[in-house]
C-alpha positions in Angstrom: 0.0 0.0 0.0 3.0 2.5 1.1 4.5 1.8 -2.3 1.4 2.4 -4.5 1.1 5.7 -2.7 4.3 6.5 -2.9 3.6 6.1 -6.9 0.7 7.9 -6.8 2.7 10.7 -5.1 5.3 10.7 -7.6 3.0 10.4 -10.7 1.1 14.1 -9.3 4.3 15.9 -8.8 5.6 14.6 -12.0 2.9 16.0 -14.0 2.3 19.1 -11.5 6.2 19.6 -12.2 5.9 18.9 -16.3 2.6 21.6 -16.4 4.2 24.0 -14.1 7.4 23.9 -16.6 5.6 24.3 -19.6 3.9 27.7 -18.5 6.9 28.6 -17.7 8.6 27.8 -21.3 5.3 29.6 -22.9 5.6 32.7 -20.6 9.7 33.0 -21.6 8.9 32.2 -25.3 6.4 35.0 -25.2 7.7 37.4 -23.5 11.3 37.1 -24.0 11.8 36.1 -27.7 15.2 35.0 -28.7 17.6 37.3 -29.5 19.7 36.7 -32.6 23.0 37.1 -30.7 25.7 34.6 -30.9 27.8 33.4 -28.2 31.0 35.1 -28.1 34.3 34.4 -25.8 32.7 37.2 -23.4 29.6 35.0 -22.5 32.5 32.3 -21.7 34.5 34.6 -19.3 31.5 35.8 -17.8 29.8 32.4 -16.9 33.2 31.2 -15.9 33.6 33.6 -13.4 29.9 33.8 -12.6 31.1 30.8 -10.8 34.0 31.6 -9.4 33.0 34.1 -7.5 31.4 31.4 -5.6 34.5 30.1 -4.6 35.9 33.0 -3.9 33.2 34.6 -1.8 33.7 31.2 0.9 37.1 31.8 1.3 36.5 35.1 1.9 34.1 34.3 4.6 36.5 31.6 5.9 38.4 34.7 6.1 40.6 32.8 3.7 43.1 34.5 1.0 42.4 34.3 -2.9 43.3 30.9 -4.3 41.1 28.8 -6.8 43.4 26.0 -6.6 42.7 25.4 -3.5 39.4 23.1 -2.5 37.3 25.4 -0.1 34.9 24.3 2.7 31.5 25.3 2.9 28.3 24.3 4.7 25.5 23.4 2.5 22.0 22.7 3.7 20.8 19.1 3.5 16.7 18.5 2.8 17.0 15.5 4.7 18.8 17.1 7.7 18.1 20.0 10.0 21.3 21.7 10.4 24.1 22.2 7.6 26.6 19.6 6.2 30.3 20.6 5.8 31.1 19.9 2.1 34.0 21.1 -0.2 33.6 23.3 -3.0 36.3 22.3 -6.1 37.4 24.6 -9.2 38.2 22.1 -12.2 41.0 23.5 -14.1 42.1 26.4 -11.6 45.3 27.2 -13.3 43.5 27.1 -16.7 40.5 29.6 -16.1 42.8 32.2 -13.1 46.1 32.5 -15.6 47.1 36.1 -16.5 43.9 37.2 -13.9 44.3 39.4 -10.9 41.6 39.5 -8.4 40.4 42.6 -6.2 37.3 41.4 -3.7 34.4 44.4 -3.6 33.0 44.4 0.1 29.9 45.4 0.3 26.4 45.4 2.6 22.7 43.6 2.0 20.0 42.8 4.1 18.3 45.1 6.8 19.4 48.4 6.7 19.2 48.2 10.9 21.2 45.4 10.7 22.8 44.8 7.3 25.8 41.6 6.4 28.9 42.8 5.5 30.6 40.2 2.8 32.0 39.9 -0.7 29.6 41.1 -3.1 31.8 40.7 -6.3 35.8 40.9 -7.4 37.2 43.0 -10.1 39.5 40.9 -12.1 42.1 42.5 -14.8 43.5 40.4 -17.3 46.4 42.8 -19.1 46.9 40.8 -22.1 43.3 40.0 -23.2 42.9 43.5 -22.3 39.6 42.7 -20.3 38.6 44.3 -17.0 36.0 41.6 -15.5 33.5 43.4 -12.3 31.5 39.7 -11.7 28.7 40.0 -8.8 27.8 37.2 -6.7 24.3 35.3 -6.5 22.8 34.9 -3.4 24.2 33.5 -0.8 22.8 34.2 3.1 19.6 35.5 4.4 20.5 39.2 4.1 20.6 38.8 0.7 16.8 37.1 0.8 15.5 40.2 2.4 16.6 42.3 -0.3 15.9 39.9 -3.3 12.0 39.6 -1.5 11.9 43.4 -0.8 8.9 44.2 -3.8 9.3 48.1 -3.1 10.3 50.7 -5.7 12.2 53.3 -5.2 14.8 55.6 -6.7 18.7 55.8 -6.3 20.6 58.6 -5.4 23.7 57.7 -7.4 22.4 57.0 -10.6 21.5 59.3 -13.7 18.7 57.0 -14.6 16.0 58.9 -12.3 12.8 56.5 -12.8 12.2 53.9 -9.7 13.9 50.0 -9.3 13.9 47.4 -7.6 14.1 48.8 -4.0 16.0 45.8 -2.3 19.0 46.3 -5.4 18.6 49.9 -5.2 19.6 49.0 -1.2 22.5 46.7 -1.7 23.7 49.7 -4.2 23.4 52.1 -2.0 25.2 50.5 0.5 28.1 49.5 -1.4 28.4 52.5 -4.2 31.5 54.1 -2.1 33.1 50.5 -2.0 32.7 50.2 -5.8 33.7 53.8 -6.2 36.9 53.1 -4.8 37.8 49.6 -6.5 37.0 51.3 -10.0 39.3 54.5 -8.8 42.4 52.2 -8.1 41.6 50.2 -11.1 42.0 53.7 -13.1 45.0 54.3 -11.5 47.0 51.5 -11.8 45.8 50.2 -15.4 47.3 52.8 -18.2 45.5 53.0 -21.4 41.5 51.9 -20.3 40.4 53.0 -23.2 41.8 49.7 -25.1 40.0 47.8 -22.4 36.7 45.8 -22.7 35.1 46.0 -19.7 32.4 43.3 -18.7 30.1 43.5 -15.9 28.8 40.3 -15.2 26.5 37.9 -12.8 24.1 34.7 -11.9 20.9 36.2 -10.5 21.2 38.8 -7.6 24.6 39.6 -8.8 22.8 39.6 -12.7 20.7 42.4 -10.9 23.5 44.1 -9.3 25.5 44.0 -12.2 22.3 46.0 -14.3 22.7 48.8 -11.5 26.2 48.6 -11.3 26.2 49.2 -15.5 23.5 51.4 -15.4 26.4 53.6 -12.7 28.9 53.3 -15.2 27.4 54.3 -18.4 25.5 57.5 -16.7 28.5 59.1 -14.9 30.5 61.3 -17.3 34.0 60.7 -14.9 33.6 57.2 -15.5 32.7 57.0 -19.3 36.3 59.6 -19.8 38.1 56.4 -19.1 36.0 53.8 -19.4 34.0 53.8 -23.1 30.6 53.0 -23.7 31.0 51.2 -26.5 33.9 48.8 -24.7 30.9 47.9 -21.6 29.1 44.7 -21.8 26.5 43.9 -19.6 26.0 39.7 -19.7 23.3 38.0 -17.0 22.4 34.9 -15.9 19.2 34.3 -14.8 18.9 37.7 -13.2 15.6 38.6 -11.6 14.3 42.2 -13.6 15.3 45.6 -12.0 13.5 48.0 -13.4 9.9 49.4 -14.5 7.8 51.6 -16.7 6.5 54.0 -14.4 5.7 57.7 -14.5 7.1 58.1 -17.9 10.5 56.7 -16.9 11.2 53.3 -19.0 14.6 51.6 -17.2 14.9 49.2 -20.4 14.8 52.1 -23.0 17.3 54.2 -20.8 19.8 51.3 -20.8 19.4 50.4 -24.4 19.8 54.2 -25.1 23.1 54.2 -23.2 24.6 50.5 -23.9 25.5 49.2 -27.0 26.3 45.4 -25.6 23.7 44.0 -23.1 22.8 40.6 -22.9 20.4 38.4 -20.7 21.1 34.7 -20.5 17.6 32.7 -19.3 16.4 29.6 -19.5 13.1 28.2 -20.2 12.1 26.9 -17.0 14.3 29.2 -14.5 11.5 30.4 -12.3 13.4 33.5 -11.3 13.1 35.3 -14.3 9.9 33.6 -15.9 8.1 34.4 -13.3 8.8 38.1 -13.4 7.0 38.0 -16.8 3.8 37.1 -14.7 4.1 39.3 -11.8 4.0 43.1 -11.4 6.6 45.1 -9.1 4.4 45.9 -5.9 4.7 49.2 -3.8 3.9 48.2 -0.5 2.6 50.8 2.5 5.0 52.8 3.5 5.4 56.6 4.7 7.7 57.5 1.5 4.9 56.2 -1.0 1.6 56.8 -1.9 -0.9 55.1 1.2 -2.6 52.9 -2.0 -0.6 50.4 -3.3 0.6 50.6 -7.3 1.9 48.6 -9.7 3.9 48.7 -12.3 4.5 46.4 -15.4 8.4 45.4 -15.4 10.6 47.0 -18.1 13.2 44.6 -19.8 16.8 45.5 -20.8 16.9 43.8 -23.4 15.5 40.6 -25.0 16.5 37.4 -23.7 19.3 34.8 -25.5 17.2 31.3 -24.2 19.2 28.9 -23.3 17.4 25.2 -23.4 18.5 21.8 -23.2 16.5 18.4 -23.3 15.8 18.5 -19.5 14.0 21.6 -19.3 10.1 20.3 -19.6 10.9 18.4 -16.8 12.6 20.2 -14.0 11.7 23.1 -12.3 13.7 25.4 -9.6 16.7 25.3 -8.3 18.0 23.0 -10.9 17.4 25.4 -14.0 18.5 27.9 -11.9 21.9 27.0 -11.0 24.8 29.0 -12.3 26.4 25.5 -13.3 23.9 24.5 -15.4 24.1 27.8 -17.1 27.7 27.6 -17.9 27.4 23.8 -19.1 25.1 25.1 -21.5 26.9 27.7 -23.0 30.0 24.9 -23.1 27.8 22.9 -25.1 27.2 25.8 -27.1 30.4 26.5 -27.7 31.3 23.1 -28.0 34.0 23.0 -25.4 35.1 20.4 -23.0 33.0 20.8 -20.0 33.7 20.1 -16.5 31.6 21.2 -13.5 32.4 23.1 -10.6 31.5 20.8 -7.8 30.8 19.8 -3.9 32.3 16.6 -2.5 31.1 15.9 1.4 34.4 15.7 3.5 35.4 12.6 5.6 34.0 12.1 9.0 37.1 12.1 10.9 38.1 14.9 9.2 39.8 17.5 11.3 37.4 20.7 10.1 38.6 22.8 13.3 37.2 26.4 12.9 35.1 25.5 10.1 32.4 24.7 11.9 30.9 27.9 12.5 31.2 28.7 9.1 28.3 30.6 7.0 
């Protein structure tokens, strides 16, 4: 009896999961038509260091120093389990993907503004013979970084020549970290002759896609930055990044940034709930004394259309799998045709001597 139910049970989520995926694929394939673009060697840096930062934001909170080659211990939280298992995160091919790279971490703030997290929200890397300057945001990673992602307010940033209203949870961590930014771009300026020759690619894997937009939006609407940095040398590349701005009040964030950006890709796939579903939903102001006592809504505003990424597992699964920066970067590999081999997590032995690792976040 336990076993036919247990069928039964799998049978209804199977199909619940299969019709849940295919809305999704409609509402992407609607909404979010192809674009035309080809996959370039940018798309590969970025989506290579989309998950890299990974790595490196655990050794930063292991208050560890830079070094991919190293295997880095993290805790990851177990369905099965109540509290956190100690794994270890790997980078294949360390040497391969970090050679002529140097790596500067930005610091910066999310979650409450009472009480925010201070941790790695990206690195600027500098390669000086590709010539490629490389500012890759993090996904997220702790609960401070679920407050701001769940944070449905608009509002508008102080920093930014774009004067319409975003995401209010990004325009937070922005806010927070702008002077942190400010000065890792200044010392980049400094010590790196001749930017103009540089590409420059601003990069990230959902929150960090979103902070990335912001970040670029920064960039390409402050006239001190665009004298060294130019416009037409600034890519924009996402991954599954949630949408951060909105037609509201005559200000349209997606034409702005089109208007102001000449490269600006977003990488989705089909059944990635967390930008599929922003095709469904409308950015809600919530009560608050700095907004208008009724509640509003506003349809979002795209930067630009979407480069789908499928592959023959995407009817069938649904969130976190789609979601995951790996799977992202295995299929642009396929893409590309290159040899792929995943980041991964291996669980560490039990008498294994993990010391102050267990307090680790």
């Amino acid at each position: 009896m336990t076993t036919y139910k247990n069928l039964i049970s799998n049978q209804i989520k199977s199909k619940t999961y299969l019709f849940l995926s295919t809305i999704c694929l409609q509402i992407a394939l609607i909404n979010s038509p192809h674009a035309t673009n080809t996959i370039t060697q940018y798309d590969q840096i970025a989506i290579d260091h989309a998950v890299m930062v990974f790595h490196a934001y655990q050794q930063i909170a292991n208050q560890e120093a830079f070094d991919f080659t190293k295997p880095v211990l993290r805790k990851i939280p177990n369905h099965l389990d109540p509290f956190q298992k100690i794994s270890e995160l790997h980078l294949s091919k360390p040497k391969q993907l970090t050679k002529g790279w140097t790596f500067t971490p930005l610091m910066g703030q999310s979650g409450p503004p009472k009480n925010p997290r201070v941790s790695m929200l990206a690195y600027l890397a500098i390669n000086k013979t590709k010539k490629i300057i490389l500012l890759v945001f993090r996904g997220s990673r702790h609960l401070g970084d679920w407050y701001n992602n769940s944070r449905l307010t608009i509002k508008k940033s102080d920093h930014l020549a774009y004067k319409g209203y975003l995401h209010g949870g990004y325009v937070d961590i922005f806010e927070q970290s702008v002077h942190q930014l400010d000065a890792l771009l200044k010392s980049c300026i400094h010590n790196v002759p001749s930017l103009k020759n540089y590409e420059l690619i601003i990069c990230g894997h959902s929150l960090g896609g979103a902070m990335a937009t912001i970040s670029a939006a920064y960039l390409v609407g402050n006239k001190f930055y665009t004298k060294h940095f130019l416009p037409k040398n600034i890519h924009l590349i996402t991954f599954g990044s949630p949408h951060v701005g909105i037609k509201y009040q005559g200000h349209d964030f997606g034409q702005w940034m089109q208007a102001h950006m000449s490269h600006i890709k977003r990488f989705e796939r089909a059944t990635d709930l967390a930008p599929s579903l922003t095709h469904l939903c409308k950015i809600v102001v919530l009560k608050n004394k700095k907004y208008p006592k009724l509640a509003i809504s506003a349809a979002p505003s795209p930067i630009a259309k979407c480069t789908l990424l499928s592959s023959a597992e995407d009817p069938n699964i649904l969130f976190p799998n789609p979601h995951d920066v790996r799977n992202y970067r295995k299929l642009i590999y396929d893409i590309l045709k290159l040899h792929y081999k995943p980041l991964f997590l291996r669980p560490i032995p039990k008498n294994a001597n993990i010391g102050d690792y267990a307090n680790m976040t």
